[in-house]
C-alpha positions as CSV (number, residue, x, y, z in Angstrom):
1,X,112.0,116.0,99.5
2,X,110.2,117.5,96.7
3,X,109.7,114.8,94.2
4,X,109.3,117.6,91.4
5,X,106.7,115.1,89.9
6,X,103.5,117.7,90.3
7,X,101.7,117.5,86.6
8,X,103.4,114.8,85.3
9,X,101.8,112.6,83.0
10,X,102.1,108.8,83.4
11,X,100.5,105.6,82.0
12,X,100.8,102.5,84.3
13,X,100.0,99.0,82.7
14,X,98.6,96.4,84.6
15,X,97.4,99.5,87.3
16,X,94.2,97.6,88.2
17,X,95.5,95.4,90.8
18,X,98.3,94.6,92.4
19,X,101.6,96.3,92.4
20,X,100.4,97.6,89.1
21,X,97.6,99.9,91.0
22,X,99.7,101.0,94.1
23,X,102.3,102.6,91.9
24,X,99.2,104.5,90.0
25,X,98.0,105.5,93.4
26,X,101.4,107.0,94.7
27,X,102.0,108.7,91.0
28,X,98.5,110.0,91.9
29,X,99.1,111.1,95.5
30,X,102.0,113.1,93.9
31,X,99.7,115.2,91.8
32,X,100.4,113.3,88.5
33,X,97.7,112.7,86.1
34,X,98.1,109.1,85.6
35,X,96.3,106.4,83.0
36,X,96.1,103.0,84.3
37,X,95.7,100.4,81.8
38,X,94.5,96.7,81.6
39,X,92.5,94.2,79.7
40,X,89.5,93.7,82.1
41,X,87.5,96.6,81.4
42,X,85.0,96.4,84.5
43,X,88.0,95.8,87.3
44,X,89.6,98.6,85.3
45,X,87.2,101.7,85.5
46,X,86.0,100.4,89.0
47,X,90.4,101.2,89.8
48,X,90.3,104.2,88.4
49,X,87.0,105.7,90.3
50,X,88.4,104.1,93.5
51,X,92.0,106.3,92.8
52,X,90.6,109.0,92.1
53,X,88.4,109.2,94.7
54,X,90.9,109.0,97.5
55,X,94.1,110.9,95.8
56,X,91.6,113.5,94.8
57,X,93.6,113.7,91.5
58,X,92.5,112.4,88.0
59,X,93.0,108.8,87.4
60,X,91.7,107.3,83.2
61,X,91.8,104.3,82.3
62,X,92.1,102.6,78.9
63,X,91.7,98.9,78.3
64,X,94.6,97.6,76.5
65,X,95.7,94.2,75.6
66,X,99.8,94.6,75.6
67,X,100.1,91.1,73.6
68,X,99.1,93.0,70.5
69,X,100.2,95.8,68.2
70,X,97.2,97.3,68.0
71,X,95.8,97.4,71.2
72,X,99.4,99.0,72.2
73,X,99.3,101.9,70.1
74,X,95.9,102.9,70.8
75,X,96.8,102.7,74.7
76,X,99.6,105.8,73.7
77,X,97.9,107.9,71.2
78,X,94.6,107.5,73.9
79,X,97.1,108.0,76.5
80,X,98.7,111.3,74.9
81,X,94.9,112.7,73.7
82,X,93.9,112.4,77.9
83,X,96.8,113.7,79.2
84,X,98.6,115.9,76.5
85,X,101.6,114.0,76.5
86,X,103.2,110.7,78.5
87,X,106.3,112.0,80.9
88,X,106.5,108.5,81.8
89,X,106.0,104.7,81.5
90,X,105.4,101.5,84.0
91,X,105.7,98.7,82.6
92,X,103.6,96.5,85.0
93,X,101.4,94.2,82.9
94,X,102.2,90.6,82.2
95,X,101.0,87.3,84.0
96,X,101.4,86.7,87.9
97,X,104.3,84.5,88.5
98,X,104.8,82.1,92.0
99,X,101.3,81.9,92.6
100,X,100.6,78.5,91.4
101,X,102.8,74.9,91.3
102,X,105.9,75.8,88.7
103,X,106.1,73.1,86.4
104,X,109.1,70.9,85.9
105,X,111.1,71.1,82.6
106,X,108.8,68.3,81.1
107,X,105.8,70.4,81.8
108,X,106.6,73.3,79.9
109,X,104.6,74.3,77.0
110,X,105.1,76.2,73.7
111,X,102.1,78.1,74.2
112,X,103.1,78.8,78.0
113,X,106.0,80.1,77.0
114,X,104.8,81.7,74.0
115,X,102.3,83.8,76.2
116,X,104.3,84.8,79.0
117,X,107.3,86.2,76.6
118,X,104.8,87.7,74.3
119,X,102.8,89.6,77.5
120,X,105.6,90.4,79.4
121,X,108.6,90.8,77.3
122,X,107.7,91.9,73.9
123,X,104.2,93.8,75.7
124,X,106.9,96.4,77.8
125,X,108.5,96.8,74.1
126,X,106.3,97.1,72.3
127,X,104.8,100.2,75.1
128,X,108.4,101.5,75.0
129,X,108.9,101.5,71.1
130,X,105.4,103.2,70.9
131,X,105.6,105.8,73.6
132,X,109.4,106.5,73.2
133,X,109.0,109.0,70.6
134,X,106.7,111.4,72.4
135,X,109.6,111.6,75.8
136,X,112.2,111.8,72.6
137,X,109.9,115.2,71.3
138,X,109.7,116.6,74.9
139,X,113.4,115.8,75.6
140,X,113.0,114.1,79.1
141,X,111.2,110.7,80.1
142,X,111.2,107.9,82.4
143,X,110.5,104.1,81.2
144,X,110.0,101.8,84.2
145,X,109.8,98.2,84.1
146,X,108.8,96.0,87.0
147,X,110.1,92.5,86.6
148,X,110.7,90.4,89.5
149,X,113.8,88.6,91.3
150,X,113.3,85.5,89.3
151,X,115.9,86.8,87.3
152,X,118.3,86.6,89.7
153,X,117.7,82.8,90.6
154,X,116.5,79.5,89.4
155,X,113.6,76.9,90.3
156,X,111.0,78.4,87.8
157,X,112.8,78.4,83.9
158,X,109.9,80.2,82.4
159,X,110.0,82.9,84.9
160,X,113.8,83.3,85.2
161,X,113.6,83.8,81.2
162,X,111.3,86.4,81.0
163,X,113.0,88.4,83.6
164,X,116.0,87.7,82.4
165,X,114.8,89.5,79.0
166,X,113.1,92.4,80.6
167,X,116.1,93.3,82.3
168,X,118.5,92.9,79.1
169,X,115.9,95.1,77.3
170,X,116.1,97.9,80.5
171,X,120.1,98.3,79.6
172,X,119.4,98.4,75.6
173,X,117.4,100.8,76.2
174,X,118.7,102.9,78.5
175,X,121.6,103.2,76.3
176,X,119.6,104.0,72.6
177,X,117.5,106.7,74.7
178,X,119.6,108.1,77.7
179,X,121.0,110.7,75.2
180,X,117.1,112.0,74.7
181,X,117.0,112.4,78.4
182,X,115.3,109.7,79.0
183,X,115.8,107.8,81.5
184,X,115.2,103.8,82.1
185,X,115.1,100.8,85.1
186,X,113.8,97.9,85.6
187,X,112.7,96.9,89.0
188,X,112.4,93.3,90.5
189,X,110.0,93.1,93.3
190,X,110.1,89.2,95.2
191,X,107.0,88.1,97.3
192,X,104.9,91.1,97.3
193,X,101.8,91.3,99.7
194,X,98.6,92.4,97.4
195,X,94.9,91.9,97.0
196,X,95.7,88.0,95.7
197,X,98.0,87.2,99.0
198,X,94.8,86.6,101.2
199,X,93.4,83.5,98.4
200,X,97.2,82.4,98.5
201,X,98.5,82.2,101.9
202,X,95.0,80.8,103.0
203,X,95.6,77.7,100.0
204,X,98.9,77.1,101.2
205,X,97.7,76.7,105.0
206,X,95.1,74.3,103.7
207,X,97.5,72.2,101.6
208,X,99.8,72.1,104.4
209,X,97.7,71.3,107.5
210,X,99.0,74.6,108.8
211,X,97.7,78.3,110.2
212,X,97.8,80.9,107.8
213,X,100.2,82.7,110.4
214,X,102.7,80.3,109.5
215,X,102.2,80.5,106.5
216,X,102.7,83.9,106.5
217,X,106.4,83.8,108.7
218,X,107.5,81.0,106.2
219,X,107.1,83.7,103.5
220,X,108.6,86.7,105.4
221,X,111.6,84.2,106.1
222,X,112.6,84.5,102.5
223,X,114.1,87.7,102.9
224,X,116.9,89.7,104.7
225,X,114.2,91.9,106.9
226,X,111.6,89.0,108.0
227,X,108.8,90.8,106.6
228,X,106.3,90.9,103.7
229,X,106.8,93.4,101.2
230,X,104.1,95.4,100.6
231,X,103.1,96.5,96.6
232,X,102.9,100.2,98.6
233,X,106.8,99.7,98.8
234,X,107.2,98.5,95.6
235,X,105.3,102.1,94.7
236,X,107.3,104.3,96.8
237,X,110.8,102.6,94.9
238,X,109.0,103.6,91.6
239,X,107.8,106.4,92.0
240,X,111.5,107.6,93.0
241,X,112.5,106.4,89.8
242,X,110.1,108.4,88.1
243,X,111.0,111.5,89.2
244,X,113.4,113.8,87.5
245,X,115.8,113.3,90.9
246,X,116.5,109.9,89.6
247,X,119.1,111.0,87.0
248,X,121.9,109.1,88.0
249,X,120.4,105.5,87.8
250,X,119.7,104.2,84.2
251,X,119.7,101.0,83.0
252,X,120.4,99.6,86.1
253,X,118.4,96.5,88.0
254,X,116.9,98.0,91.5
255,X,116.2,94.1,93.8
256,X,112.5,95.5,96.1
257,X,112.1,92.0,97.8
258,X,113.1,93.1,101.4
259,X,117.0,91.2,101.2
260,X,116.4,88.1,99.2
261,X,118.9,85.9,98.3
262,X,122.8,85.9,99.5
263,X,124.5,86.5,96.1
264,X,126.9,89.8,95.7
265,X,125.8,92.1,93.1
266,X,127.7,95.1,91.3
């Protein structure tokens, strides 16, 4: 299936790692000039040679730090001068979650909190509020926000939270801009295999006295299909929201963790 995304124009925060990076590589692979953006400046460019070395299509970068104002709108109107416009919008930068000890209620803190809503929530908002104008000139756009299933589940309150609000935002959204033709989802990835799994799985085998192949099955366990996600499949779920053939879902909550969890939703 055509994809009809050849010469689109994308900016993908957090696209220097992770899931962040696998979606800027499939949007690349499609033939869409992409801008990946992030705060570390050295992992950044050293991304964007490596994508567009082996997608042999043209991958930017622009540091950005999505906690502030400023930093946010010179991502876009960078953005826009590279690629003569932004067609669309992933949402991928904000603090890893589950790879460290959550804490309990009484080890919460303001600033914790503070920083993850800040990043995550109000950073995807404030990308949105500066880059929605430009889809609303062209008439069509796609906003893409990867969140995670935490929002669909307790045990880490800080996590749930920010979720939580990402996907409220998604529907708000969706609703104020659908009539501009643009189009947006949010999508909640669970345990996702990437370049940090390897330091994780091998601390967890330590701490327990185990192999790292257990490790690995206790992980897989978690979900419906008894494997490790991959962030490439995160990617592939994106980048089919991304494309103009993804008209009919907006504002709606796509769950990318393999299966997880055994609660009905509709």
């Amino acid at each position: 299936m055509d994809l009809m995304l050849q010469g689109k124009r994308a900016i993908v925060t957090g696209g220097s790692r992770g899931i962040g990076k696998a979606i800027a590589r499939s949007f690349a692979e499609e033939g869409m000039s992409v801008v990946i953006a992030s705060r570390g400046r050295q992992a950044l460019s050293a991304a964007a040679y490596e994508l567009s070395k082996c997608t042999d299509s043209i991958v930017n970068s622009v540091v950005v730090d999505t906690g502030l104002d400023d930093s946010v709108r010179n991502l876009i109107s960078e953005a826009k001068s590279i690629l003569g416009g932004i067609d669309i919008l992933v949402n991928c930068a904000a603090r890893p979650g589950g790879q460290s000890t959550v804490p309990t209620l009484s080890g919460v803190t303001t600033d914790e909190f503070n920083d993850h809503m800040n990043v995550k929530v109000m950073g995807y908002l404030r990308c949105a509020r500066e880059a929605a104008p430009i889809m609303v000139d062209q008439g069509w756009g796609r906003i893409i926000n990867i969140s995670g299933l935490a929002s669909r589940s307790t045990g880490t309150v800080v996590g749930s939270m920010r979720n939580v609000a990402v996907s409220a935002m998604t529907k708000n959204l969706a609703d104020e801009l659908g009539p501009f033709g643009i189009n947006v989802t949010v999508v909640h990835p669970g345990i996702t295999r990437t370049e940090a799994t390897v330091a994780i799985v091998n601390r967890r085998a330590k701490a327990e006295g185990v192999s790292t192949k257990d490790i690995e099955h206790q992980i897989a366990s978690c979900n419906s299909t008894r494997t490790i996600i991959n962030a490439s499949d995160i990617a592939y779920v994106v980048t089919m929201l991304a494309s103009p053939r993804s008209i009919a879902i907006n504002g709606d909550g796509i769950a990318a963790g393999g299966g997880v969890g055994s609660a009905i939703y509709y």
